[in-house]
N, C-alpha and C positions, 0 to 999 in steps of 0.2 A: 339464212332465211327461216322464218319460222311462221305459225300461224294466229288468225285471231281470230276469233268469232265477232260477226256481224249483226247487228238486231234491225230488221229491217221496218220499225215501226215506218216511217214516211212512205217507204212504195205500199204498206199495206192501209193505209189512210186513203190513199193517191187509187188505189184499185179497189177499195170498198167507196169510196167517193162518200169517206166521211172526215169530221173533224178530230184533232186529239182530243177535246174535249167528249164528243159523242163516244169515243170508244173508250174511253174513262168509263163514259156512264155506263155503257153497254156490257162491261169487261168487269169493272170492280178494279181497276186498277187506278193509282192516284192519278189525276193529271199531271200532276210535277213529275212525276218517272216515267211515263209516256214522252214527255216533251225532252227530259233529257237522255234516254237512248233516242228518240227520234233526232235530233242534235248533237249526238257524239260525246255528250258528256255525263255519260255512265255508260261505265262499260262491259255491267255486269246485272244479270235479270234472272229473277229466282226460277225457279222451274213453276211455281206455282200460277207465277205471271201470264208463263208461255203457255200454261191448261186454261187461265181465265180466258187470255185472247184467242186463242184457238177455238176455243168453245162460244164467244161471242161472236166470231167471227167466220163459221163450221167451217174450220180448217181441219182438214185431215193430215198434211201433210209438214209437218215442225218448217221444214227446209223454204217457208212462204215466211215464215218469222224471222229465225235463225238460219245463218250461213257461215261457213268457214273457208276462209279467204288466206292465202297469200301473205304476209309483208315483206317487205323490204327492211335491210340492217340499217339502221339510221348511222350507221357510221361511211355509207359509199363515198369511194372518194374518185 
């Protein structure tokens, strides 16, 4: 078992009750990398991301962005 980090763009869209697009605007971050950590398909977010969205969004606390989860061995049989 080992771990991954999680980017929780969508519950933080879903609890500011805003769009990927507005937190684009708000953040300085592209839409297209918003939409693909929000989607799972990137799975890697520079640190400077996580100060823009923080700061647009006055998060004090990383772990409302970022979370470190759990996997499973994709080999279970």
């Amino acid at each position: 078992m080992g771990k991954r980090i999680v980017v929780k763009i969508a519950d933080l869209t879903k609890k500011h009750k805003i769009s990927l697009r507005e937190l684009s605007r708000i953040s300085d971050v592209r839409h297209a990398a918003l939409s693909e950590l929000a989607n799972g398909k990137r799975e890697n977010i520079s640190f400077s991301h996580i100060v823009k969205i923080a700061e647009a969004l006055n998060i004090e606390d990383i772990r409302e962005i970022i979370d470190l989860v759990d996997t499973k061995e994709r080999n279970d049989s």
